[in-house]
PDB file of N, CA, C and O in Angstrom:
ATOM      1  N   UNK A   1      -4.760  -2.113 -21.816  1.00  0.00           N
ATOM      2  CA  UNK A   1      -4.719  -2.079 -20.362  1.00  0.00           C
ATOM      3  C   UNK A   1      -3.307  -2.428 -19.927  1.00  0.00           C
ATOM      4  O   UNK A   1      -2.649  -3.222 -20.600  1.00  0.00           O
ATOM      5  N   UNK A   2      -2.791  -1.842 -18.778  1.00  0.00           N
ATOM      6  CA  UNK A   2      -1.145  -2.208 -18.802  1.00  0.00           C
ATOM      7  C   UNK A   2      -1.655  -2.700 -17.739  1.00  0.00           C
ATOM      8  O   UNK A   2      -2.735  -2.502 -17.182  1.00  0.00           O
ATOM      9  N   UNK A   3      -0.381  -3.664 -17.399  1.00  0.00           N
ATOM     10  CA  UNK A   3       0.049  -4.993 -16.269  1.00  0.00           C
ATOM     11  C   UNK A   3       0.540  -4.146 -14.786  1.00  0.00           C
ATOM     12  O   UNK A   3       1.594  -3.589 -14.477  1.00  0.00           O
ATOM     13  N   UNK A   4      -0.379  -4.289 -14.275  1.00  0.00           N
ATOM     14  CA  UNK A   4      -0.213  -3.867 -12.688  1.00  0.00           C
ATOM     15  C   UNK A   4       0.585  -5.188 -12.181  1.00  0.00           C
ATOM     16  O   UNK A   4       0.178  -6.307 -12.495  1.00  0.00           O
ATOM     17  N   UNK A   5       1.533  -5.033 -11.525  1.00  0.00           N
ATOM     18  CA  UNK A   5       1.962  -6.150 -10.999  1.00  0.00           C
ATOM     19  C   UNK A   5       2.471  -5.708  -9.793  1.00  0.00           C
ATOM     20  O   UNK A   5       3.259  -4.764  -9.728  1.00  0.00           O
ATOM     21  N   UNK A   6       1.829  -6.705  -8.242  1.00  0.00           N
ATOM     22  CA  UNK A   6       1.925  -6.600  -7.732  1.00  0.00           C
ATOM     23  C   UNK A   6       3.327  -7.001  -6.755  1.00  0.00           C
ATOM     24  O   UNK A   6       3.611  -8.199  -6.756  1.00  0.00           O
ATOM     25  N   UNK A   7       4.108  -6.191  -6.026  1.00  0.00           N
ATOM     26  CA  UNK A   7       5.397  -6.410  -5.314  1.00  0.00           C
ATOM     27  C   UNK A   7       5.106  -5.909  -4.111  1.00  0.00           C
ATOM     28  O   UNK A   7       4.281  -5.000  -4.013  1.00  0.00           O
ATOM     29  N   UNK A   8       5.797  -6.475  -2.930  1.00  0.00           N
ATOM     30  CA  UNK A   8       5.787  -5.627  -1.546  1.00  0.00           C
ATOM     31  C   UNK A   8       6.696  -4.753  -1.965  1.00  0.00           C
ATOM     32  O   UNK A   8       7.800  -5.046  -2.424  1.00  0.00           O
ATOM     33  N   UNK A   9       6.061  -3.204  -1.753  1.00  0.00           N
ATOM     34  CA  UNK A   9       7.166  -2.103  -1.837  1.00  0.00           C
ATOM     35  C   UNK A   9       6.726  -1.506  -2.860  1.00  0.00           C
ATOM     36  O   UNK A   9       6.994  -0.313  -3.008  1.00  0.00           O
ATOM     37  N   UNK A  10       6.042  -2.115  -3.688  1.00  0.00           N
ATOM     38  CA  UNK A  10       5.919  -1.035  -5.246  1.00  0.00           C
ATOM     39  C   UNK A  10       4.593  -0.106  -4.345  1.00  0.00           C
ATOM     40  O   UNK A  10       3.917  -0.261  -3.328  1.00  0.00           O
ATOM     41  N   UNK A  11       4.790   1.161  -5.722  1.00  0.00           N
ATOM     42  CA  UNK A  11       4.394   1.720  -5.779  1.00  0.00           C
ATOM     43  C   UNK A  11       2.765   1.573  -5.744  1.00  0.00           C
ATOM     44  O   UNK A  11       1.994   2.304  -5.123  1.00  0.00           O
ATOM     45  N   UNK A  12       2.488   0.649  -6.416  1.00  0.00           N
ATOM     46  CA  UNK A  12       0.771   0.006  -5.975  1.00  0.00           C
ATOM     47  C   UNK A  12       0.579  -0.379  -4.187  1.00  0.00           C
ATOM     48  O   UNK A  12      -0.226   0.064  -3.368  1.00  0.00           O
ATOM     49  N   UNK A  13       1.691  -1.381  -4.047  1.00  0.00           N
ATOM     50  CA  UNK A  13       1.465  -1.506  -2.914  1.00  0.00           C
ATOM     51  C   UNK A  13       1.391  -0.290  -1.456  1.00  0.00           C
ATOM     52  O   UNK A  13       0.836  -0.219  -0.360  1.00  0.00           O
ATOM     53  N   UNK A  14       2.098   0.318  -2.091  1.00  0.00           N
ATOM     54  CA  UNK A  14       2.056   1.545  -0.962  1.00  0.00           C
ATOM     55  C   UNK A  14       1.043   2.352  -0.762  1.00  0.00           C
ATOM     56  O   UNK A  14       0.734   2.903   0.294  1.00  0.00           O
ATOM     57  N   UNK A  15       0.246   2.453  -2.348  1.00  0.00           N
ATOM     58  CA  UNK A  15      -0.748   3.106  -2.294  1.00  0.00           C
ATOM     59  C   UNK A  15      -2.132   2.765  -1.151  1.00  0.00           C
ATOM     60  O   UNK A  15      -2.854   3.278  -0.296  1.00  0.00           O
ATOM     61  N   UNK A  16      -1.761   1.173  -2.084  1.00  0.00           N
ATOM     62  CA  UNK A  16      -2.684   0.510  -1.088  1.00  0.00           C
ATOM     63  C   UNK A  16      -2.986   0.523   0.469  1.00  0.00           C
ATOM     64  O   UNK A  16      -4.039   0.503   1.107  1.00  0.00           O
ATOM     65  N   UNK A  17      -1.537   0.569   0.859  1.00  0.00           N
ATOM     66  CA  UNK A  17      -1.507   0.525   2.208  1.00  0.00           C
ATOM     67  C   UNK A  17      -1.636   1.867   3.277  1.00  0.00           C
ATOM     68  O   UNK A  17      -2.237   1.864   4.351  1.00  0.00           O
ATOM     69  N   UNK A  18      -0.931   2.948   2.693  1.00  0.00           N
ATOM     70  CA  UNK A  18      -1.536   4.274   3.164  1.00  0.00           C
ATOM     71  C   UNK A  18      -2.904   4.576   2.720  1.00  0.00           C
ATOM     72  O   UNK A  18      -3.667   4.841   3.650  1.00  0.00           O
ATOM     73  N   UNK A  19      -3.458   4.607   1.438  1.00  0.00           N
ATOM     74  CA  UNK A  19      -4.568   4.933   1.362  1.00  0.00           C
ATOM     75  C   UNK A  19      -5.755   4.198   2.490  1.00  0.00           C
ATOM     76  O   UNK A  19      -6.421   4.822   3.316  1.00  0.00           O
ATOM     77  N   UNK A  20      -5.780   2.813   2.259  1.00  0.00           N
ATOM     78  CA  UNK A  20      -6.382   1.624   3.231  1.00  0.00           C
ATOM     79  C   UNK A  20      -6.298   2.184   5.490  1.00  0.00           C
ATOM     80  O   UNK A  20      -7.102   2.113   6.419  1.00  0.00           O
ATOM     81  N   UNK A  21      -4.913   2.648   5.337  1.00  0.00           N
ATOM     82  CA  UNK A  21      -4.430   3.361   6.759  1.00  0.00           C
ATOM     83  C   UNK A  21      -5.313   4.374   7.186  1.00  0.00           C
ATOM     84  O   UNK A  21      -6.115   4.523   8.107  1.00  0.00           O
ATOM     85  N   UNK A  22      -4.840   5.123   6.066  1.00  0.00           N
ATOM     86  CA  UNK A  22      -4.836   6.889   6.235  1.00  0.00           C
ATOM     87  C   UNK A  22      -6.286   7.221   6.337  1.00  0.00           C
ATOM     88  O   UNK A  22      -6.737   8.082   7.093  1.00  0.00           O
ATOM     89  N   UNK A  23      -7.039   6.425   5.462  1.00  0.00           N
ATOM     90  CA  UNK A  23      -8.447   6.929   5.128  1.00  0.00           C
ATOM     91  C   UNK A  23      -8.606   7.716   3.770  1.00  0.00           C
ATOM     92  O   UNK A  23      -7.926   8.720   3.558  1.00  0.00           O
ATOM     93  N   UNK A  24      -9.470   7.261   2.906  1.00  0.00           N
ATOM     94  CA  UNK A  24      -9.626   8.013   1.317  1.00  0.00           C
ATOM     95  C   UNK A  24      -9.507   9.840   1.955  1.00  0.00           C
ATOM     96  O   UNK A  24      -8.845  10.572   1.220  1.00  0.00           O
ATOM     97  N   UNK A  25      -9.855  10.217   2.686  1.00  0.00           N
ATOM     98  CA  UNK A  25     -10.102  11.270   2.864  1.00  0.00           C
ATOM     99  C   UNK A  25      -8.937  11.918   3.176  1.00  0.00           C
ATOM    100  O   UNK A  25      -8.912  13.148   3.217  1.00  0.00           O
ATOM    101  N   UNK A  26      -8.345  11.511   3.314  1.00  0.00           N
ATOM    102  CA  UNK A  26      -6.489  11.644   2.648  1.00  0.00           C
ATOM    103  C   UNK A  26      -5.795  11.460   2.256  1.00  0.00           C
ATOM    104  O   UNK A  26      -4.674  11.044   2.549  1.00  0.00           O
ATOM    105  N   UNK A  27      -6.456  11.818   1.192  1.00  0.00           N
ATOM    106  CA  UNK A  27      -5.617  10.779   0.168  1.00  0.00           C
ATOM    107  C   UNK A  27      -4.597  11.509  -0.857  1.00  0.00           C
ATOM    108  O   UNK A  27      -4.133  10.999  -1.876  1.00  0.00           O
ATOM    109  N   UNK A  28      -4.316  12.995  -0.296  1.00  0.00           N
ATOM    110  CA  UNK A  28      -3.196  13.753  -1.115  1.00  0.00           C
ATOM    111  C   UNK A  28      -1.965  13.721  -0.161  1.00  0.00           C
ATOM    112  O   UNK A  28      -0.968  14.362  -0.494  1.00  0.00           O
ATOM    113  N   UNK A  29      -1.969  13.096   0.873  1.00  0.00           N
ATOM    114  CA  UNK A  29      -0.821  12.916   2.308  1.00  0.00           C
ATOM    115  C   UNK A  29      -0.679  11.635   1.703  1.00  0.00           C
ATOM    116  O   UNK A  29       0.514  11.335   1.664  1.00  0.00           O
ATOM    117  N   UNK A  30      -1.446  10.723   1.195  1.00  0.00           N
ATOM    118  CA  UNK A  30      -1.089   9.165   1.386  1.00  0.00           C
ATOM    119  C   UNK A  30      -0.142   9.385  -0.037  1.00  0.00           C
ATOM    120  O   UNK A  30       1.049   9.234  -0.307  1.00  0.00           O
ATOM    121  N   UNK A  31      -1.048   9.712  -0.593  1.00  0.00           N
ATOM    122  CA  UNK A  31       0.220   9.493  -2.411  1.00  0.00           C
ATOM    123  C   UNK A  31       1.455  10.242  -2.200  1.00  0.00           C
ATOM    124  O   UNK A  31       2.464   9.697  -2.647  1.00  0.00           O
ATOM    125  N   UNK A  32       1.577  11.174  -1.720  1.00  0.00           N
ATOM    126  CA  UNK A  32       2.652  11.475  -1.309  1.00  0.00           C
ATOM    127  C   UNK A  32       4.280  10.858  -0.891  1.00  0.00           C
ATOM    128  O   UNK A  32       5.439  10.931  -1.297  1.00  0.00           O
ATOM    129  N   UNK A  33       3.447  10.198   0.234  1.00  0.00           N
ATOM    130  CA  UNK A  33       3.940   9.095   1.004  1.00  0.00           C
ATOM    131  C   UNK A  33       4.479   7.793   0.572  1.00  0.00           C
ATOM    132  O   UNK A  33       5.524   7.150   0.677  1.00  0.00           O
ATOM    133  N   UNK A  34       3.110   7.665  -0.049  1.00  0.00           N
ATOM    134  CA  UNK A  34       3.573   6.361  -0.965  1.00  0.00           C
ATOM    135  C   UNK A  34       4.671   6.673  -1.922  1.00  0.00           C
ATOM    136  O   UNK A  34       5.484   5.769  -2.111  1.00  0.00           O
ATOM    137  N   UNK A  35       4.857   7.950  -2.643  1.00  0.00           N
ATOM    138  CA  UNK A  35       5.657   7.946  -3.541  1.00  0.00           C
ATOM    139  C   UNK A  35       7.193   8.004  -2.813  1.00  0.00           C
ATOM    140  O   UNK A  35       8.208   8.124  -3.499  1.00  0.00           O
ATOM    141  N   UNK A  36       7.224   7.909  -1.436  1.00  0.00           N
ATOM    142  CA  UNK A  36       8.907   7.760  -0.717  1.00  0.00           C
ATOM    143  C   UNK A  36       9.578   6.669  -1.424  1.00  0.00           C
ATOM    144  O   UNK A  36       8.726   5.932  -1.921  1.00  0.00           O
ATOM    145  N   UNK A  37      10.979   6.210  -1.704  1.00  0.00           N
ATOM    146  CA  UNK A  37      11.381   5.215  -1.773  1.00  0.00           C
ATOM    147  C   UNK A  37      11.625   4.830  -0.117  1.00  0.00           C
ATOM    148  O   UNK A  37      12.239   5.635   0.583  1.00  0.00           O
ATOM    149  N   UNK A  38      11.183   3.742   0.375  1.00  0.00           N
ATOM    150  CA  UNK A  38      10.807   3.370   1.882  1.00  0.00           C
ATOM    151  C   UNK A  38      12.074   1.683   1.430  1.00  0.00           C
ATOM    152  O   UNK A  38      12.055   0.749   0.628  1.00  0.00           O
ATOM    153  N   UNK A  39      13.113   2.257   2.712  1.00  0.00           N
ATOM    154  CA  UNK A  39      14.162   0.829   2.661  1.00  0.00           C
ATOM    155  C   UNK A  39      13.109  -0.531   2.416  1.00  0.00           C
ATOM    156  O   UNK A  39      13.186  -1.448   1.599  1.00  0.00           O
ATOM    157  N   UNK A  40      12.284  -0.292   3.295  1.00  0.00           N
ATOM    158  CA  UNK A  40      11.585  -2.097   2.950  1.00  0.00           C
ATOM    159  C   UNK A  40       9.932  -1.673   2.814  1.00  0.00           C
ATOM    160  O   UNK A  40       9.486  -0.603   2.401  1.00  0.00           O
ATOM    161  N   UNK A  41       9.238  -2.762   3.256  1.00  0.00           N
ATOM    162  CA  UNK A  41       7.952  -3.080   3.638  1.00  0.00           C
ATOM    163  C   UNK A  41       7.757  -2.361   5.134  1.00  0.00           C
ATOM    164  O   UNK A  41       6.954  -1.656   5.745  1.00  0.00           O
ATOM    165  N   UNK A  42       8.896  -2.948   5.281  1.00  0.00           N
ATOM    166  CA  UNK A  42       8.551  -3.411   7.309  1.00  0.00           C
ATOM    167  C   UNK A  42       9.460  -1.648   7.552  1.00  0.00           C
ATOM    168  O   UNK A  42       9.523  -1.308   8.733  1.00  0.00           O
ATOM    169  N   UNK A  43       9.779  -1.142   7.029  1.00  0.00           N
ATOM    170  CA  UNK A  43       9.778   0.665   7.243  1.00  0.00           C
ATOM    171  C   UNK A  43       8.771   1.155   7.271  1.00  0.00           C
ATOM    172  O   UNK A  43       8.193   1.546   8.285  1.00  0.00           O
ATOM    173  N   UNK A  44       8.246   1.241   5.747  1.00  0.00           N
ATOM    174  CA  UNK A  44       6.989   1.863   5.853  1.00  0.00           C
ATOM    175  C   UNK A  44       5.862   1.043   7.026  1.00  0.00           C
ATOM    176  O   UNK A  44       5.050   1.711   7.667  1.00  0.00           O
ATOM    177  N   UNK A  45       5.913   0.304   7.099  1.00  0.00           N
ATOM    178  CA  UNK A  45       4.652  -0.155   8.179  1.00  0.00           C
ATOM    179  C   UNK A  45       4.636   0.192   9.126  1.00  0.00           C
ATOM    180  O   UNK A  45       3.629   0.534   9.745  1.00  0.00           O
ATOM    181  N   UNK A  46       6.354   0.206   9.716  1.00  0.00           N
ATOM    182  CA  UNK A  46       6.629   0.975  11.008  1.00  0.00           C
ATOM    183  C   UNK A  46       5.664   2.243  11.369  1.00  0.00           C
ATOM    184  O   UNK A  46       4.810   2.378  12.246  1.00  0.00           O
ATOM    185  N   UNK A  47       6.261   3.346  10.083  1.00  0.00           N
ATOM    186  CA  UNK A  47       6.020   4.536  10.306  1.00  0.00           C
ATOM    187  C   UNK A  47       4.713   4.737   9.983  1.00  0.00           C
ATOM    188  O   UNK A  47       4.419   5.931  10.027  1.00  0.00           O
ATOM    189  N   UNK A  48       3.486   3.745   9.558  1.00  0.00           N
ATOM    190  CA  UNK A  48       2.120   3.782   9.584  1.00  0.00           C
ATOM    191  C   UNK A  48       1.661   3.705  11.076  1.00  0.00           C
ATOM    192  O   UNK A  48       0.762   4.301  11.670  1.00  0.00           O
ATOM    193  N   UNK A  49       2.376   2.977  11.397  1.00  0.00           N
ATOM    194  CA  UNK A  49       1.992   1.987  12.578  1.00  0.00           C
ATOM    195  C   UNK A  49       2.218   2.930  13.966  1.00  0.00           C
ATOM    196  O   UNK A  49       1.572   2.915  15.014  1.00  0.00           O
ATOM    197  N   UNK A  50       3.406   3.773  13.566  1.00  0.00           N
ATOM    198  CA  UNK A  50       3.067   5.288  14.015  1.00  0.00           C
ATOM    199  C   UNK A  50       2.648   6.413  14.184  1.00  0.00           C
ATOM    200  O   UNK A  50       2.609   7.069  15.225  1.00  0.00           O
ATOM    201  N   UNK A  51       2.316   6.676  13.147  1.00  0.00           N
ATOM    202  CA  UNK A  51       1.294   7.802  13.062  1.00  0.00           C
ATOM    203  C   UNK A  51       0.202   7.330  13.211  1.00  0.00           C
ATOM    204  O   UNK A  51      -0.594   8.087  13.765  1.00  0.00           O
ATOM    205  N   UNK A  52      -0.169   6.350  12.929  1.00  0.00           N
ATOM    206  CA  UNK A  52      -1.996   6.121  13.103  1.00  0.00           C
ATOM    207  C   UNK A  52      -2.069   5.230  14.421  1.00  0.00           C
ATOM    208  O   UNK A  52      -3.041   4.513  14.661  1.00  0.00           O
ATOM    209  N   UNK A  53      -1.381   5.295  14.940  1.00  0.00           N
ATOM    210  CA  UNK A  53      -1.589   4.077  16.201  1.00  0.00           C
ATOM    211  C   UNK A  53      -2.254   2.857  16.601  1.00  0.00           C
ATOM    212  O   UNK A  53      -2.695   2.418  17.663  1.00  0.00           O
ATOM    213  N   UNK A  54      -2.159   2.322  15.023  1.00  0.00           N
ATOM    214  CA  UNK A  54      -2.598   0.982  14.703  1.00  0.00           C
ATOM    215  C   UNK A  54      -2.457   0.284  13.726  1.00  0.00           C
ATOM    216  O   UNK A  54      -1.919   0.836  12.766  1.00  0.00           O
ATOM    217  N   UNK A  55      -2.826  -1.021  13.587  1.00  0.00           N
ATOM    218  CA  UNK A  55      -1.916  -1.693  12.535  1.00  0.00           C
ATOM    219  C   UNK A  55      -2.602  -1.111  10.839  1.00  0.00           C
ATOM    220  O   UNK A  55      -3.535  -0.348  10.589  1.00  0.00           O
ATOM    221  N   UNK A  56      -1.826  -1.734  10.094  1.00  0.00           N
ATOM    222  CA  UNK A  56      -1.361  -1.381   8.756  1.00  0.00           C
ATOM    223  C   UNK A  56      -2.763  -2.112   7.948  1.00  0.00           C
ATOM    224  O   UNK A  56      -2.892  -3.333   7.859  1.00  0.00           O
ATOM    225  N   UNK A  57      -3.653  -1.221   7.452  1.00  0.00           N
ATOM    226  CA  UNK A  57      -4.634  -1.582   6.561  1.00  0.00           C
ATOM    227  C   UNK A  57      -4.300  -2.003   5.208  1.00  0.00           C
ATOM    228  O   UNK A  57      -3.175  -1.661   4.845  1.00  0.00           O
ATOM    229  N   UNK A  58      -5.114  -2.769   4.233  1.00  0.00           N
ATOM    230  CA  UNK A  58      -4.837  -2.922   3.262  1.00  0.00           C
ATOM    231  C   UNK A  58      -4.675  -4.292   2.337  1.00  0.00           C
ATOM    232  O   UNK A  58      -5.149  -5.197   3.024  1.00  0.00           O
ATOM    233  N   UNK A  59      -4.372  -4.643   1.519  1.00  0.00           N
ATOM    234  CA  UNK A  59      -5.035  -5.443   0.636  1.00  0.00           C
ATOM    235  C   UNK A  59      -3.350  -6.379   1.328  1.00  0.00           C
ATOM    236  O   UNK A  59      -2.512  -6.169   2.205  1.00  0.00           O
ATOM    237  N   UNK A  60      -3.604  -7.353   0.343  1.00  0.00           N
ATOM    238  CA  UNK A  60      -2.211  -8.412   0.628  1.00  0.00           C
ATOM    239  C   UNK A  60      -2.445  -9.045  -0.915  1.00  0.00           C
ATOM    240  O   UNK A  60      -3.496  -9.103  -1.553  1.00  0.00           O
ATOM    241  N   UNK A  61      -0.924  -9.555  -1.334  1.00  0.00           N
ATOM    242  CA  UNK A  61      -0.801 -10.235  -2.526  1.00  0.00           C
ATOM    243  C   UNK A  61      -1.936 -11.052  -3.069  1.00  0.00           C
ATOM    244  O   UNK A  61      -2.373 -10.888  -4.208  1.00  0.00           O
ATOM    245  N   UNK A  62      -2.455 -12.042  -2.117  1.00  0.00           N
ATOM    246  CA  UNK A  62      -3.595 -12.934  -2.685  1.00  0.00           C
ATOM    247  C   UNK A  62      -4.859 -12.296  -2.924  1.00  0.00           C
ATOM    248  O   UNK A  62      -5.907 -12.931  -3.042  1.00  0.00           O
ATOM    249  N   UNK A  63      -4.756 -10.843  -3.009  1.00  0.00           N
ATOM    250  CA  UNK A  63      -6.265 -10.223  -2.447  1.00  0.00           C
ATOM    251  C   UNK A  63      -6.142  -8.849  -3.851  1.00  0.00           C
ATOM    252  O   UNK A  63      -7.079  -8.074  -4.039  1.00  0.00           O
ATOM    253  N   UNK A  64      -4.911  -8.800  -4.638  1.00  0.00           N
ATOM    254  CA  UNK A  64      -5.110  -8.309  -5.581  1.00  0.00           C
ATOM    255  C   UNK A  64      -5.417  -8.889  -6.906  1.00  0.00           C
ATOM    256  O   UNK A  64      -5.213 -10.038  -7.299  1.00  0.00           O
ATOM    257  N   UNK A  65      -5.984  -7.809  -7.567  1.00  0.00           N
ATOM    258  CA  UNK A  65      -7.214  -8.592  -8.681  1.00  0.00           C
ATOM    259  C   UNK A  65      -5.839  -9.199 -10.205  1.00  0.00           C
ATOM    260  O   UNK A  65      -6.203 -10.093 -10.969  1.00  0.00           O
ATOM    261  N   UNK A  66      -4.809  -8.734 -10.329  1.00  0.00           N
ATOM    262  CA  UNK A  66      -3.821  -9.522 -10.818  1.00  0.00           C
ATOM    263  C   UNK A  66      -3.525 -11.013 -10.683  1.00  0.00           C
ATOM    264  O   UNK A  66      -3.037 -11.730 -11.556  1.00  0.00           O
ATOM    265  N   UNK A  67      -3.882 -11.351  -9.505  1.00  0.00           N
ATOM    266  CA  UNK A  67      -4.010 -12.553  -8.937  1.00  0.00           C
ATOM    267  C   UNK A  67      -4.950 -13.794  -9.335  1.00  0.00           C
ATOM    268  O   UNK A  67      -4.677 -14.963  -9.607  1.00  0.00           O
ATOM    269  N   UNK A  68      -6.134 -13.106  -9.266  1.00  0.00           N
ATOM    270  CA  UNK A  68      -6.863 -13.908  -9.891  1.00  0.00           C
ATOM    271  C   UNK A  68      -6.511 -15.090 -10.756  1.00  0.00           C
ATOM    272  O   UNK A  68      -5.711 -14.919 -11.675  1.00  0.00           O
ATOM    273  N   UNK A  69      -6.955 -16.081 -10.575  1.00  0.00           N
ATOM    274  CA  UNK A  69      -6.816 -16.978 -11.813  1.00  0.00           C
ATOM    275  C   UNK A  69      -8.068 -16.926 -13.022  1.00  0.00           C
ATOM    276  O   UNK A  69      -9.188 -16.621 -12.615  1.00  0.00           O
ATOM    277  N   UNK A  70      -7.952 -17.119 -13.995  1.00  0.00           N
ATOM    278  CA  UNK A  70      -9.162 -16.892 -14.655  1.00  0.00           C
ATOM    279  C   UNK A  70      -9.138 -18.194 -15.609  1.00  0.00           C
ATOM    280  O   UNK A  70      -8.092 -18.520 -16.172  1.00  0.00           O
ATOM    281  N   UNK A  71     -10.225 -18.859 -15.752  1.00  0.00           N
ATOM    282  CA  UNK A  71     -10.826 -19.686 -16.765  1.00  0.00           C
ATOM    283  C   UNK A  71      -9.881 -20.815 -16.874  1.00  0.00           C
ATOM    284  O   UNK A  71     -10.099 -21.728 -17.670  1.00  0.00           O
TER     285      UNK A  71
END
């Protein structure tokens, strides 16, 4: 199993956050998207935050399963 590791900006995270936005049901616009290199976080959120005319869905650092502590 390889190491997902979570960063604001990676490539997981983006997924997360357009997919979570956009709706699964678009989810060949969101990967897309996600795959931009986006200057920050707070870019891409912008331009979510524009097109969908509301805030930015999606998981946050403490809420991915990497996180977890275990045993």
């Amino acid at each position: 199993m390889s190491n997902v590791e979570w960063l604001p900006g990676s490539l997981f995270d983006n997924i997360d956050k357009f997919a979570n936005s956009f709706g699964y049901e678009n989810a060949g616009i969101a990967m897309q998207l996600a795959m931009i290199s986006w200057d920050s976080p707070e870019e891409r959120d912008l331009f979510i935050e524009g097109i969908t005319n509301d805030a930015v869905k999606g998981g946050e650092e403490r809420t991915y399963i990497n996180n977890i502590k275990r045993g």
